[in-house]
C-alpha positions, 0 to 999 in steps of 0.5 A, a space after each residue: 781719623 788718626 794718622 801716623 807716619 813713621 820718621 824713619 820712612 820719611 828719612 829714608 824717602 819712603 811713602 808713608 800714609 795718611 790712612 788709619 792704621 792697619 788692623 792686626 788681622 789684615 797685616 797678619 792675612 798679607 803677611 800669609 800671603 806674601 809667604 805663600 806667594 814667595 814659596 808658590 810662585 817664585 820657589 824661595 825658601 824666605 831665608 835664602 830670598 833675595 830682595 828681588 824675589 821679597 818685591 816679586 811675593 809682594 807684587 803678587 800678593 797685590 796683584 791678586 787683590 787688584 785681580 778682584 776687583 778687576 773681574 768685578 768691574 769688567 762683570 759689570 760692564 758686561 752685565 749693564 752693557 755700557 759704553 767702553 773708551 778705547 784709548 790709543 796711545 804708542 806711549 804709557 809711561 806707568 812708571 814702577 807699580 808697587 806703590 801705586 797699586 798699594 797706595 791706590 787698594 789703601 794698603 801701604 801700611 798694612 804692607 810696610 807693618 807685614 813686611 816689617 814683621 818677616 824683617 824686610 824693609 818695603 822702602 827696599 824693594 820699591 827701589 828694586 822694581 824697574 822703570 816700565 819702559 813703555 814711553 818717552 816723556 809727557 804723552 806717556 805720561 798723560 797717557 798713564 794719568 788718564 788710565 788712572 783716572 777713568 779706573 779712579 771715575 769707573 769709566 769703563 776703559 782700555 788703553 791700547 799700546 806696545 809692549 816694548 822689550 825695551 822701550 825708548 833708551 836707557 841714557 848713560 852719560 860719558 864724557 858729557 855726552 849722552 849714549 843710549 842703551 837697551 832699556 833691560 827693564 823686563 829682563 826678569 819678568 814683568 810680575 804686573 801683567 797676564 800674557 794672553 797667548 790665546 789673545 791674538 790678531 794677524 796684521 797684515 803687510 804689504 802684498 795686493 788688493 783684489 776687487 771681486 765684483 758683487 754685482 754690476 755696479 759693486 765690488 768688493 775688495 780683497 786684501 792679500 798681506 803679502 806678510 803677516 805678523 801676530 800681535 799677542 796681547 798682555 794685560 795689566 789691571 790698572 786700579 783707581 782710587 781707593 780700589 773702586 774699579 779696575 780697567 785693563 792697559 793691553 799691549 801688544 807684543 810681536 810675533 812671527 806667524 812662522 818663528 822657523 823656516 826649518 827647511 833653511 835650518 836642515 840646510 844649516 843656514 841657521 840665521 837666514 831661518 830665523 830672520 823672518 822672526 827677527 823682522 817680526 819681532 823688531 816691531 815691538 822691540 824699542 819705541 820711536 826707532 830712529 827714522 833717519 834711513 827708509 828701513 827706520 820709516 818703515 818700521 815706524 809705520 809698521 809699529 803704528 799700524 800694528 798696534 792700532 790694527 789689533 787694537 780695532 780688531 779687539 774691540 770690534 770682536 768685544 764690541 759684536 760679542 756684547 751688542 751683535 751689530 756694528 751699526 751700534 758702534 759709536 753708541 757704546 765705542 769710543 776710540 780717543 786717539 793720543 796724537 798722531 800715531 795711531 790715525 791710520 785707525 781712520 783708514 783701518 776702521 774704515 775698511 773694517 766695516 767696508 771690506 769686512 762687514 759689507 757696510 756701504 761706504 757712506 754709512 761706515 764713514 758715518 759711523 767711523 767719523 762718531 767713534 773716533 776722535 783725535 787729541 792734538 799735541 804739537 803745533 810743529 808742523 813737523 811733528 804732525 806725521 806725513 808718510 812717503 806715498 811710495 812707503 804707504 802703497 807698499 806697505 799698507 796697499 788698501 788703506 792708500 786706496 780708502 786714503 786716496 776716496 776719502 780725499 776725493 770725496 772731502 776734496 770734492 765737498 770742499 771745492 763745492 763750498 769753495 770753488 775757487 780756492 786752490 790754496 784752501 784745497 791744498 792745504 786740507 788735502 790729505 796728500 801733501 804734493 809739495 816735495 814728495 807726495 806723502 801722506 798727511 796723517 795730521 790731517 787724516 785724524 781730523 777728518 775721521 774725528 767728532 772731537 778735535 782738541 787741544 791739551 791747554 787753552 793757547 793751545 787749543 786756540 793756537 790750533 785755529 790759526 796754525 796747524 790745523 787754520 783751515 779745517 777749522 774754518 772747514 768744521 768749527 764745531 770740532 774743535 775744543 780744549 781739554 787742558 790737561 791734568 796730572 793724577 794727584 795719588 802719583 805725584 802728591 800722595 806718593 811722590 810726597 808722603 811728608 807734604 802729603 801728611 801735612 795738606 791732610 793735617 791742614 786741611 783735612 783727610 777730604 783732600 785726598 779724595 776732593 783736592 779742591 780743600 786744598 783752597 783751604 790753604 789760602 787763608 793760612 798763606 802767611 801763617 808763619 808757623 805753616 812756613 816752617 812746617 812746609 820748609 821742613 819738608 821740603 828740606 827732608 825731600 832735598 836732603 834726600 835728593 842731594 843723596 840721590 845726585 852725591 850717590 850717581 854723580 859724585 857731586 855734593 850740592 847744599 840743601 839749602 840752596 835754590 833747587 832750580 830744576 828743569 826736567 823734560 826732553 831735550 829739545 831746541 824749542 824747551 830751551 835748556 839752552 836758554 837756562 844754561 847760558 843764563 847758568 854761565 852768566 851767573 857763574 861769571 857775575 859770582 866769579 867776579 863778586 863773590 861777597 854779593 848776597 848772592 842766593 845759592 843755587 842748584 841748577 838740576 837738568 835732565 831729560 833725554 835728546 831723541 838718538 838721531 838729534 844733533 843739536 839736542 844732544 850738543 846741548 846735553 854735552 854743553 851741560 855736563 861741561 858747564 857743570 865740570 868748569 862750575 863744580 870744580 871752581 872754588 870761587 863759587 863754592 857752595 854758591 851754584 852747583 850744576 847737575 845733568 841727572 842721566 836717564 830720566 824717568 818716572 821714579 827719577 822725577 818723583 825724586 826731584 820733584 818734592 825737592 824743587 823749589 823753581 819749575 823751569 818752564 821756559 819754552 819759547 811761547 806757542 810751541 809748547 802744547 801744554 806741559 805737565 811738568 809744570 803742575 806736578 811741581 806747583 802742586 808740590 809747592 815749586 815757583 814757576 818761571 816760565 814764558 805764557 806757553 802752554 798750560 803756564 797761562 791757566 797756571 798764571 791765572 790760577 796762583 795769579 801773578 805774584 806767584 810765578 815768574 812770566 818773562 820774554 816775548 807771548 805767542 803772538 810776539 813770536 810770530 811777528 819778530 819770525 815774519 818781520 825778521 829776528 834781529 840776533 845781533 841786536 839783542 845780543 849787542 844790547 844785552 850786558 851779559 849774553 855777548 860775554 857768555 857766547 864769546 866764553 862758550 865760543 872761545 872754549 872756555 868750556 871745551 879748552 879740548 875742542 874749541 869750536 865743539 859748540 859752534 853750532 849752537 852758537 851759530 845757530 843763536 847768532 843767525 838763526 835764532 827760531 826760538 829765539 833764545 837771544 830775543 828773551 835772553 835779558 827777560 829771563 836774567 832779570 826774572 831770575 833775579 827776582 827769583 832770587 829776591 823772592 827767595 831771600 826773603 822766606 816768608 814771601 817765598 813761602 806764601 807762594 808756594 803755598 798759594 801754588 799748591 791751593 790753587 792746583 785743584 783744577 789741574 787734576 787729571 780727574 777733572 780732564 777726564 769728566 770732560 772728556 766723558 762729557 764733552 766727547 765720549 758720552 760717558 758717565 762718570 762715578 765721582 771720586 766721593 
């Protein structure tokens, strides 16, 4: 096999493949296609096309050859009546589609060579699609491996979600401080997705429940919504590997039933006519509204329960057409639930089958609990979502009512088995009492599952003596580990065309189907000529983000300096604060010696702080002015550079991340669930510096020990310094820098216009340090300075990143997925070769 690639594409930060080169006849047949498509479908004449209109004929002329396909693939799922995944997700952070979907049909250079010939430029129109703005952070962005992964296995797969108008937020930084704004990503259409206008659901709110006796010892109940709204479907086709199979991601879109009270509008008040719509349509207008006030709760729940109510009514309506008997469900259904959000399916197919299809209650609880299951992703208590009863009476009145017998019966089943343990039955009860009676759906989604499990081995094991301790001593067989993956074709073969080209040289062409050849590397770890292959693209990747971060943010930084990145949502227990005030600790140690032989650095933030919180969104501003003071003093020059990236998303990290050189993964250990971050940058050769949290132990246990920086206290030290009382003054009076770094950050030296504007967080360090922050402050500088030892000497440094990128063949999402066909879907899986 011969494989090209063009410098000029690589220069430019383009993909190139690794594929044999294209056959004349194929570039001449797409190039037709995108002709046709460019004056058929967006009605331009090629010389007056823009660049938009250019990515919209292609996005087209791609789109119909997944559309093949994907008629294919579901005909065959019809024709051998196979068993369907249901995958329900509020998040699916697809990231932009063009190249994906090129890279996956093995099209890339038959597109670039056709492109090329009517003088349009492919790497251009990649930067002129848009984000899809469908997710936050790492469980939409699980979510959109896993779709890849079941096309690329040909399991037979929906995902389930929203279709947000505009998503999250887009994050604009001003002053230092982080704003948001509507994320505008679908303002000229979505050239991806089919819109089903005929495919609709009504999901109800509200009103009452009826009981209309059966016979004398049965009732049935009716429920009257008091309020209706439409969910619309739209379809995009998600295509696996090598274009084998195709699956469909479906969104739902809100729609009022009645968009116009016209009588209100003849009556001129033509905004109260319209406010029914308004309310309709807020549902699928952004994600994770803020749920500071009542009306942001209610909308929460009405978003869960919107996309989860359509959801169910889809399949169910699927699943009779093929199969006739909803008896058959969990034979040929199953329904994953991706955290919290959507587990009032729980209560939804039970009154589906109860309400609906005049099951018996013990029969639809059998059959709802084998289709069902439930991935965990927090052991914050905090994030497991409980809803105010008074909230869930009112909005959703029967499902309180199944909600309310199927705690009656568990409850009952328990106190038989332990009769005299209060404690027990209170913490298993899927109504907390304490404080305000709400409605615990963290427990919900474990009672209605089969399969509980967890997204890293401490994870998974953590669950049992946390957040879910006492269901599992109630139901042990449940519970188990699915470590999550990330999908290689996204973050390797597209993210990383120079590396790419290099592992398929090396090891061979296999990889790219079988990453377990990856391991092929390890032999050839201290080969000193590989060295300076692997340095050369890493250098081209950096020099290309260096562009990226001088053209946004006006900062120069040198390529040639330690890329040390850390990019993920903000958050206290992720410990950007931790990674900064080291950041100030060095800067103050350079100030004072400039001559050492310091190693320079780059320090790369980014992530988004969620809108209502504070101290997330302090952190952010104590960034961006610890990088004014640093980038602007000429005593470090070119020794560290700090850079707060605004706006994270998709194609933002396939940007840094071939341009890391070390993974900052420094969660305070037990409460990061698991982390895909962490592997996207192994993969892609970065040095992990981390705390054993999350999936940073199976990582450690891969590349081993002396290839990544474990530092600070484990899961189990956390809990006892949280039991016995954390000593802040202690560990800050022992430490050599960290009491200097709080003065200078309490004194203003990074806030000479509001002294005391980061107060709160250095009180919270100094009396209330739950992440513990000073307890591993000294750990984390002393690994950093092994860090840099590391990096100055090359070839060390170089044999571990290589050893990184051998050993993360197990990390592939592809692997998590078989084991969810067999451990919990019963599902067969197609390998990949």
């Amino acid at each position: 096999m011969t494989m090209e690639v063009d410098a000029n594409t690589l220069e430019k930060g383009g993909a190139a493949s690794v594929m044999p080169s294209p056959a004349s006849d194929d570039v001449a047949r797409f190039r037709a296609a995108v002709i046709a498509k460019l004056t058929y479908a967006v009605g331009k004449n090629p010389a007056a096309a823009s660049d938009r209109d250019w990515f919209l004929a292609t996005a087209f002329a791609t789109r119909d050859r997944i559309v093949d396909r994907w008629i294919t693939s579901t005909r065959q799922t019809y024709s051998e009546g196979r068993k369907r995944v249901y995958y329900l997700s509020l998040e699916f952070l697809i990231g932009r589609l063009l190249f994906d979907a090129l890279t996956n049909l093995e099209l890339l250079d038959t597109v670039r060579h056709a492109l090329g010939d009517l003088g349009v430029d492919l790497d251009r129109l990649r930067q002129v699609e848009p984000d899809a703005a469908l997710g936050n952070g790492g469980l939409g962005r699980l979510a959109a491996c896993f779709m890849d992964s079941m096309a690329t296995l040909s399991i037979a797969a929906y995902g389930y979600g929203i279709r947000y108008d505009h998503g999250l937020f887009r994050q604009v930084i001003k002053n230092g401080w982080q704003q948001e704004y509507p994320e505008e990503w679908l303002s000229f259409g979505n050239p991806w997705e089919f819109e089903r206008p005929e495919v609709f659901y009504d999901v109800g709110f509200g009103g009452s429940v009826e009981a209309v006796p059966l016979s004398n010892d049965r009732k049935k109940h009716v429920w009257h919504p008091g309020e209706r709204v439409e969910a619309v479907a739209y379809d995009t086709p998600i295509c696996g590997w090598r274009g084998r199979h195709v699956n469909t991601l479906r969104l739902w879109s809100a729609r009022a039933a009645d968009p116009l009270r016209l009588d209100a509008f003849n009556q001129g008040d033509h905004v109260g006519a319209l406010a029914d719509q308004v309310r309709a349509e807020a549902i699928s207008k952004v994600l994770y509204p803020s749920d500071a006030t009542p009306a942001g709760q209610e909308l929460r729940l009405r978003q869960e329960y919107f996309f989860t109510c359509a959801s169910l009514h889809d399949l169910m309506r699927r699943h009779i057409d093929s199969f006739g008997d909803v008896r058959s469900l969990p034979d040929k259904v199953a329904i994953q639930l991706n955290d919290t959000h959507p587990a009032i399916a729980v209560a939804e197919l039970m009154r589906v089958l109860v309400d609906e299809h005049d099951l018996e209650w013990d029969e639809a609880w059998d059959i709802t609990r084998r289709t069902i299951s439930y991935t965990n992703h927090t052991l914050l208590p905090e994030a497991l979502e409980t809803w105010p009863v008074p909230l869930m009476e009112r909005l959703l009145p029967r499902h309180m009512q199944i909600i309310y017998l199927l705690n009656a019966v568990h409850l009952g089943e328990v106190r038989a088995k332990f009769p005299d343990d209060d404690a027990l039955l209170s913490s298993v009860s899927l109504i907390e009492e304490g404080g305000g009676r709400r409605v615990r759906m963290g427990n919900l989604a474990f009672l209605g599952s089969h399969s509980i499990n967890g997204v890293a081995a401490l994870h998974s094991e953590l669950m049992k003596t946390t957040v879910f301790k006492d269901f599992y001593r109630l139901y042990p067989e449940r519970m188990n580990n699915k470590t999550n993956g990330i999908t290689f074709r996204r973050w390797l073969i597209e993210a990383n065309p120079g590396l790419t080209r290099l592992l398929a040289e090396t090891c061979g062409p296999g990889v790219l189907d079988d990453p377990t050849l990856l391991e092929k590397l390890v032999p050839m770890a201290e080969d000193r000529s590989l060295h300076e292959r692997l340095a050369a693209v890493r250098r081209q990747n950096k020099v290309a983000l260096a562009r990226l971060i001088r053209d946004r943010m006006e900062i120069k930084v040198n390529p040639g300096a330690l890329f040390d990145v850390q990019i993920k949502r903000i958050h206290e227990y992720k410990r950007q604060l931790l990674n900064i005030l080291e950041t100030i600790a060095l800067y103050e140690a350079m100030r004072a010696n400039p001559a050492k032989n310091w190693a320079p650095r780059v320090k790369i933030f980014s992530g988004k702080a969620a809108a209502s919180y504070h101290q997330a969104k302090l952190i952010i501003k104590l960034a961006n002015d610890v990088a004014r003071v640093v980038n602007d003093d000429p005593t470090v020059k070119d020794l560290l550079k700090v850079v707060f990236l605004p706006n994270y998303n998709v194609s933002l990290a396939e940007a840094i991340i071939p341009a890391a050189d070390l993974s900052e993964q420094i969660s305070t250990a037990g409460m990061e669930a698991s982390g895909t971050g962490n592997m996207k940058m192994a993969l892609n050769g970065a040095l992990t510096i981390g705390t054993l949290d999350g999936a940073n132990v199976e990582i450690k246990e891969h590349v081993g020990d002396a290839n990544i920086f474990i530092f600070g206290l484990t899961a189990d030290e956390v809990e006892e310094r949280r039991r016995t009382g954390i000593d802040e003054a202690g560990s800050i009076a022992r430490s050599p820098h960290l009491g200097e770094v709080l003065d200078a950050v309490e004194s203003g030296v990074f806030s000479p216009d509001e002294r005391d504007r980061f107060r709160p967080l250095t009180d919270a360090l100094r009396y209330h340090d739950y992440f513990l922050v000073t307890s591993d402050f000294d750990a984390y500088w002393d690994a950093q300075r092994a860090v840099d030892a590391r990096w100055n000497k090359k070839d060390a440094w170089w044999t571990s990143s290589i050893i990184n990128t051998a050993n993360m063949a197990w990390f592939s999402s592809d692997r998590t997925i078989s084991e969810y066909a067999k451990d919990i879907w019963d599902v067969p899986v197609k390998p990949v070769r």
